[in-house]
VONUKOL-887982 format. One record per residue: residue in three letters; x, y, z of N, C-alpha, C in turn; residue number from 1. Coordinates in nm, 2 decimals. Last residue first. Example, Ala and Ser with C-alpha at 12.3 -4.5 7.8 and 13.67 -1.06 7.14 Angstrom:
2
PT  SER  1.28  -0.22  0.71  1.37  -0.11  0.71  1.29  0.00  0.79  2
PT  ALA  1.32  -0.57  0.78  1.23  -0.45  0.78  1.32  -0.33  0.78  1
***
This chain:
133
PT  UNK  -16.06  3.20  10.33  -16.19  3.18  10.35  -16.25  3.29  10.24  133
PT  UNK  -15.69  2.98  10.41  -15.83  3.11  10.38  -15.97  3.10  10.33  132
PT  UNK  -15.68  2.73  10.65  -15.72  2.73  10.48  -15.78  2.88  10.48  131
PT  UNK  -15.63  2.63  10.87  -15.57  2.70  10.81  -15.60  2.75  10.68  130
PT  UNK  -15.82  2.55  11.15  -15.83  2.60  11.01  -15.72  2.61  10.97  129
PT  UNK  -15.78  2.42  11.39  -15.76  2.38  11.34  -15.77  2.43  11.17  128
PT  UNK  -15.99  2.57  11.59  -15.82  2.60  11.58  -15.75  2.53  11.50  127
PT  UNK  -16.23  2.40  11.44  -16.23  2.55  11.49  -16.13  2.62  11.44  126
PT  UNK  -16.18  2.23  11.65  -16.18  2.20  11.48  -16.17  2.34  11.45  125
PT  UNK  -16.18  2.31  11.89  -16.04  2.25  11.85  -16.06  2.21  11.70  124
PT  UNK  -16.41  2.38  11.93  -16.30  2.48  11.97  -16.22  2.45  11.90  123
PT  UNK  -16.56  2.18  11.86  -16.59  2.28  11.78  -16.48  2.39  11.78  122
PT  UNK  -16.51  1.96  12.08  -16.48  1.97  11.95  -16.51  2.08  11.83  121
PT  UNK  -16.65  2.11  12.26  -16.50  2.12  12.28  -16.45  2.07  12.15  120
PT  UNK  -16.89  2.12  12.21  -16.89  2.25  12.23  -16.68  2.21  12.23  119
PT  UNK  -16.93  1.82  12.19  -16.92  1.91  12.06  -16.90  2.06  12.04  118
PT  UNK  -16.91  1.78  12.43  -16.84  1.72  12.37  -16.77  1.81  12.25  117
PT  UNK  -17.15  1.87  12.53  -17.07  1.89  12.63  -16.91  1.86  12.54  116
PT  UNK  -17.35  1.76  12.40  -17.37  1.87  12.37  -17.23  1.91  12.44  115
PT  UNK  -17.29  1.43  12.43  -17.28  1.51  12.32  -17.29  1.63  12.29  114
PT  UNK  -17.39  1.43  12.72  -17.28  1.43  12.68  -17.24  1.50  12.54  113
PT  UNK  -17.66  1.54  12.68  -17.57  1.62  12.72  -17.40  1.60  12.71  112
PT  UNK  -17.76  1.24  12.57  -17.71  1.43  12.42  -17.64  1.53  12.55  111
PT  UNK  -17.53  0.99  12.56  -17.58  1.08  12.65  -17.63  1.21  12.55  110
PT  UNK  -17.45  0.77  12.28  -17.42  0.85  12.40  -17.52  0.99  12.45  109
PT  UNK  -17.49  0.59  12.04  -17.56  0.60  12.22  -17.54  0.68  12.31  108
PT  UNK  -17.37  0.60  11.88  -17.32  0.48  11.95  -17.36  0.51  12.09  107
PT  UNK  -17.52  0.79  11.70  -17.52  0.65  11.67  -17.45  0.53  11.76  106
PT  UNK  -17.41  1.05  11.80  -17.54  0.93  11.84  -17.60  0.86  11.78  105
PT  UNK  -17.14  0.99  11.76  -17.15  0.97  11.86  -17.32  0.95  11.87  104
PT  UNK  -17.18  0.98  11.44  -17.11  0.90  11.54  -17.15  0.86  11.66  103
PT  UNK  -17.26  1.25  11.43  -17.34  1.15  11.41  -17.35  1.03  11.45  102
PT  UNK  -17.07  1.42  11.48  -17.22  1.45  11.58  -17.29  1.34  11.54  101
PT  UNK  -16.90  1.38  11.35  -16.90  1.34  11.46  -16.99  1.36  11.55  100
PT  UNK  -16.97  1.49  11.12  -16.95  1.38  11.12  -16.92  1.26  11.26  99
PT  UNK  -16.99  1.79  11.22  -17.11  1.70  11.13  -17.11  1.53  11.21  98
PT  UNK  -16.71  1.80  11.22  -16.79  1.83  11.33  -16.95  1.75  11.32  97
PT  UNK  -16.64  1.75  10.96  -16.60  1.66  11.09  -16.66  1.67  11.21  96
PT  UNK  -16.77  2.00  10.85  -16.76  1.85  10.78  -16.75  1.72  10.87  95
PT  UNK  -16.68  2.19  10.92  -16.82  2.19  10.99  -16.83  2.01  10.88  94
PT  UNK  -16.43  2.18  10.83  -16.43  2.21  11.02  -16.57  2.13  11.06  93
PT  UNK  -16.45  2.18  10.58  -16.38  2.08  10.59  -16.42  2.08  10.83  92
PT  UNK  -16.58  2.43  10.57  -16.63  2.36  10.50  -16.56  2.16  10.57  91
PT  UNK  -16.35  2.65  10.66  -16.51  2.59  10.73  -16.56  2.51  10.68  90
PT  UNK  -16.02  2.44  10.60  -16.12  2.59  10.63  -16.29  2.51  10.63  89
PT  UNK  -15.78  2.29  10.55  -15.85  2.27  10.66  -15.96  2.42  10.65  88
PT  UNK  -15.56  2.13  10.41  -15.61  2.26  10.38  -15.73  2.19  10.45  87
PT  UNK  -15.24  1.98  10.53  -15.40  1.90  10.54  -15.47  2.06  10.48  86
PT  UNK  -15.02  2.00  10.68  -15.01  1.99  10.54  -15.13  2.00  10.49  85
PT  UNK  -15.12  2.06  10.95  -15.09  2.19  10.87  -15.06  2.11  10.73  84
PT  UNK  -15.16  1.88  11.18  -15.29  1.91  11.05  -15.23  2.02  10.92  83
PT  UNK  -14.96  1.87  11.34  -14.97  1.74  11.23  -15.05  1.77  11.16  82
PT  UNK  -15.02  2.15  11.47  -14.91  2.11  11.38  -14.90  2.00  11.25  81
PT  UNK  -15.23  2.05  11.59  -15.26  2.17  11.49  -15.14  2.15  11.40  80
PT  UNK  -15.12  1.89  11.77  -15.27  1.84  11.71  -15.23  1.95  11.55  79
PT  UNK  -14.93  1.74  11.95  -14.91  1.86  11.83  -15.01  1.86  11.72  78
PT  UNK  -14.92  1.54  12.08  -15.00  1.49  12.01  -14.92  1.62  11.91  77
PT  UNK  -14.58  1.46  12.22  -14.72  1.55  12.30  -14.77  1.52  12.11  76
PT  UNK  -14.53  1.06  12.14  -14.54  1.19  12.27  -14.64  1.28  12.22  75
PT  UNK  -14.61  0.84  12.04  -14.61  0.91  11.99  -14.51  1.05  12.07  74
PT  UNK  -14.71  0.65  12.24  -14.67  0.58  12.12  -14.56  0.72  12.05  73
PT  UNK  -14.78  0.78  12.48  -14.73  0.69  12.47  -14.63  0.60  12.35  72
PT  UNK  -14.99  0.95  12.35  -14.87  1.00  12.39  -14.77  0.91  12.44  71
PT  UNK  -15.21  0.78  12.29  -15.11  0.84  12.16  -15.00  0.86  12.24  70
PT  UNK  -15.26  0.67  12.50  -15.24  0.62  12.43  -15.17  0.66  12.32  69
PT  UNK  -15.32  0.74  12.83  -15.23  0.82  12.72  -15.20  0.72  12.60  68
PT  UNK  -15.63  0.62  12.92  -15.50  0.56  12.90  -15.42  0.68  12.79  67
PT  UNK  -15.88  0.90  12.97  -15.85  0.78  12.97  -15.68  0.74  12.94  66
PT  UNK  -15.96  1.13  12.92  -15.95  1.14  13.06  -15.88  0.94  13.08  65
PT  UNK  -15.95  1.20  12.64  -16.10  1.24  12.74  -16.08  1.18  12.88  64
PT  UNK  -15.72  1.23  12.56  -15.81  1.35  12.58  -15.91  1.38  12.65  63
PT  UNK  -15.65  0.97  12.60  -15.59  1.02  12.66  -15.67  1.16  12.70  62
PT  UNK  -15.88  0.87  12.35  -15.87  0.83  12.49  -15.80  0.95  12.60  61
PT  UNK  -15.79  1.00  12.15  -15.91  1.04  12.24  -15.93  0.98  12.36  60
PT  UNK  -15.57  0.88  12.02  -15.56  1.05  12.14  -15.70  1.13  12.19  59
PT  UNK  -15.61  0.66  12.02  -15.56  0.67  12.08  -15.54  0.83  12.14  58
PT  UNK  -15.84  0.73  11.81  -15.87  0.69  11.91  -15.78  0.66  12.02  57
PT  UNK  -15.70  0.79  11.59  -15.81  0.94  11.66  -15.82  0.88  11.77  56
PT  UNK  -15.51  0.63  11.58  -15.49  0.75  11.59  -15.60  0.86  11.67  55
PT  UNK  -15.71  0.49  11.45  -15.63  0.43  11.57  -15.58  0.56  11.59  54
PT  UNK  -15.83  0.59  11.24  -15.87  0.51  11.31  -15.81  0.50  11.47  53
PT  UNK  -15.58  0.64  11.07  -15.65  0.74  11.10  -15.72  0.67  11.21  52
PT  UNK  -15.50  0.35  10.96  -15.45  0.42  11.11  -15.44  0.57  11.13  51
PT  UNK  -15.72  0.27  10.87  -15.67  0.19  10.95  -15.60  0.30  11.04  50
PT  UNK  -15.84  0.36  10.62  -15.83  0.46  10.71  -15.81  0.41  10.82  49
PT  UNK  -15.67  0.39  10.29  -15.74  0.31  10.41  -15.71  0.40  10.55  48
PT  UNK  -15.64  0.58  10.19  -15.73  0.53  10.13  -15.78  0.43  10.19  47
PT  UNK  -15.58  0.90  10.40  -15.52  0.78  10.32  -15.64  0.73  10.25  46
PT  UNK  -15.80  1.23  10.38  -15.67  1.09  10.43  -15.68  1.02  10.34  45
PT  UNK  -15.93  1.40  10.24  -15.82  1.44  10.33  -15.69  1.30  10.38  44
PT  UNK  -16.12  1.30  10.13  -16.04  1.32  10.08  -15.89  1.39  10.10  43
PT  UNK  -16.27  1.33  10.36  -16.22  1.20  10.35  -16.15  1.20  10.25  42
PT  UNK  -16.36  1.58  10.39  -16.29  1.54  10.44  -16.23  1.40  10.40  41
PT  UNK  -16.55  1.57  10.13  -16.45  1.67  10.15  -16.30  1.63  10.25  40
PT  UNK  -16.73  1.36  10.19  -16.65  1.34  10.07  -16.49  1.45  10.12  39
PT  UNK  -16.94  1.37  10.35  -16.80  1.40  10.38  -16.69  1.39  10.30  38
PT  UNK  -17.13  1.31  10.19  -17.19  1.48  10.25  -17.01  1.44  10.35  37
PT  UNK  -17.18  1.08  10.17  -17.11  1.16  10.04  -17.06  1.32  10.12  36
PT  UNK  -17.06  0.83  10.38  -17.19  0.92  10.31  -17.09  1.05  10.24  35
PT  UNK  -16.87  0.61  10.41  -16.96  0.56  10.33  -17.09  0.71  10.29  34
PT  UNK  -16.63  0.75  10.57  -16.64  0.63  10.43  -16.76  0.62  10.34  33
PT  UNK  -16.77  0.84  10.76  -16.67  0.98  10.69  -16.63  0.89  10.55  32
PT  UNK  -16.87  0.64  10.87  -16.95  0.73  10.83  -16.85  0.84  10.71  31
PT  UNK  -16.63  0.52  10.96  -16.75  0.43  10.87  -16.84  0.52  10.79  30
PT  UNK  -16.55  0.72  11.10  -16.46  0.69  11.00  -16.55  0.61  10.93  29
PT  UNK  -16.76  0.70  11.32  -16.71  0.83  11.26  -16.65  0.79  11.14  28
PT  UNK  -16.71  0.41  11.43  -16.85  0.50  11.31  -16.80  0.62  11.27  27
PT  UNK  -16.49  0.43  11.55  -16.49  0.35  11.43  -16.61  0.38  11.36  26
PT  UNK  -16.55  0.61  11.72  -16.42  0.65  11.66  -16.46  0.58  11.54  25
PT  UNK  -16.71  0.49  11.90  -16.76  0.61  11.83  -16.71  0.64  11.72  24
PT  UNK  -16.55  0.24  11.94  -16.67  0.24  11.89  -16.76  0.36  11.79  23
PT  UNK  -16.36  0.34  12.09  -16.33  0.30  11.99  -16.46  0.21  11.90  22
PT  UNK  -16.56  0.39  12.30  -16.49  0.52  12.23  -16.43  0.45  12.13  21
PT  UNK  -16.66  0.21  12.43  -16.76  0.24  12.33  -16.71  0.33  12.27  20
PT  UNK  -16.44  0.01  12.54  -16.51  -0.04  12.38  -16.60  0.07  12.32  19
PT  UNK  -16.31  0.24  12.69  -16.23  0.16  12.58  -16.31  0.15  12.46  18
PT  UNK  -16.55  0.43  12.83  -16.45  0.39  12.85  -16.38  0.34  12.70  17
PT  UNK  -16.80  0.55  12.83  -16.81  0.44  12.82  -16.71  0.33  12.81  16
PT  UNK  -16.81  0.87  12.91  -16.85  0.79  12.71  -16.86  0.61  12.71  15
PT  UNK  -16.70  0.86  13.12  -16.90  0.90  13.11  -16.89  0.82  12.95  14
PT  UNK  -16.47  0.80  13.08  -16.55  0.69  13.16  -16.71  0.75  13.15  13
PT  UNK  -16.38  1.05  12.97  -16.38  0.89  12.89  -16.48  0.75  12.99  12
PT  UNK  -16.46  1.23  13.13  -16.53  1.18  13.02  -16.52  1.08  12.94  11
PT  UNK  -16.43  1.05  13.44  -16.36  1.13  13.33  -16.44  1.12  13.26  10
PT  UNK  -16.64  1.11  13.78  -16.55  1.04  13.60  -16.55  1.13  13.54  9
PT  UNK  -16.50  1.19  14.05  -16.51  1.21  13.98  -16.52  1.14  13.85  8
PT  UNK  -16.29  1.15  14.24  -16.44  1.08  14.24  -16.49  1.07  14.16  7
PT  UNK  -16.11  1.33  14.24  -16.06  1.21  14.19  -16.19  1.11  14.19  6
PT  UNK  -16.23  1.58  14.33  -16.18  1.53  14.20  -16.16  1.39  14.15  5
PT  UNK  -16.16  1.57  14.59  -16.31  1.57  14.55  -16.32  1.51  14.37  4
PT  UNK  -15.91  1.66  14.61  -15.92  1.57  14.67  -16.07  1.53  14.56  3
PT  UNK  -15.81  1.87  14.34  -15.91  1.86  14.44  -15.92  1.73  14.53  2
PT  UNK  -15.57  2.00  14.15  -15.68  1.91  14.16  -15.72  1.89  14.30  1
***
């Protein structure tokens, strides 16, 4: 890293820090609750989605440049590994990805931010398939 670097914000500080990421986090799951067009995925988790919730939002912080909150609680996240009982193919990738393009501009954020966001969320839902096709 760069002396120059540290001037720098994180993207958790371009997103707005604490309240608006656990903001984004909590529409995403409001959203992934209440419209049909995620059904797919939401049949992926629990029936209350309390600590899907906290979870996404503790390892988003850390991811986007904020407090290690998962890895604190948890250690290294092992994103792909915790997904493997989960059947994950394009339908369920472009379901979350969807679902979080809506989130986020629904809680305001920048569209370059969101274009800058969704090109990294795409990589890592993406790496997340296991399901044949």
């Amino acid at each position: 890293m760069q002396i120059e670097d540290l001037n720098q914000p994180t993207v958790y500080d371009m997103i707005g820090g604490a309240e608006k990421l656990r903001a984004m986090v909590d529409r995403f799951y409001d959203l992934m609750d209440l419209e049909p067009e995620f059904a797919g995925i939401r049949a992926l988790h629990p029936p209350s989605l309390d600590g899907s919730r906290d979870k996404t939002y503790w390892f988003l912080s850390g991811w986007s440049g904020g407090p290690n909150l998962y890895i604190e609680r948890f250690g290294h996240p092992f994103l792909r590994a915790r997904h493997l009982p989960f059947a994950i193919g394009i339908s369920e990738r472009d379901q979350w990805l969807r679902c979080m393009a809506w989130a986020m501009e629904d809680t305001g954020l920048d569209e370059a931010l969101r274009t800058r966001l969704m090109q990294s969320f795409f990589q890592t839902a993406d790496w997340m398939r296991n399901k044949p096709e």
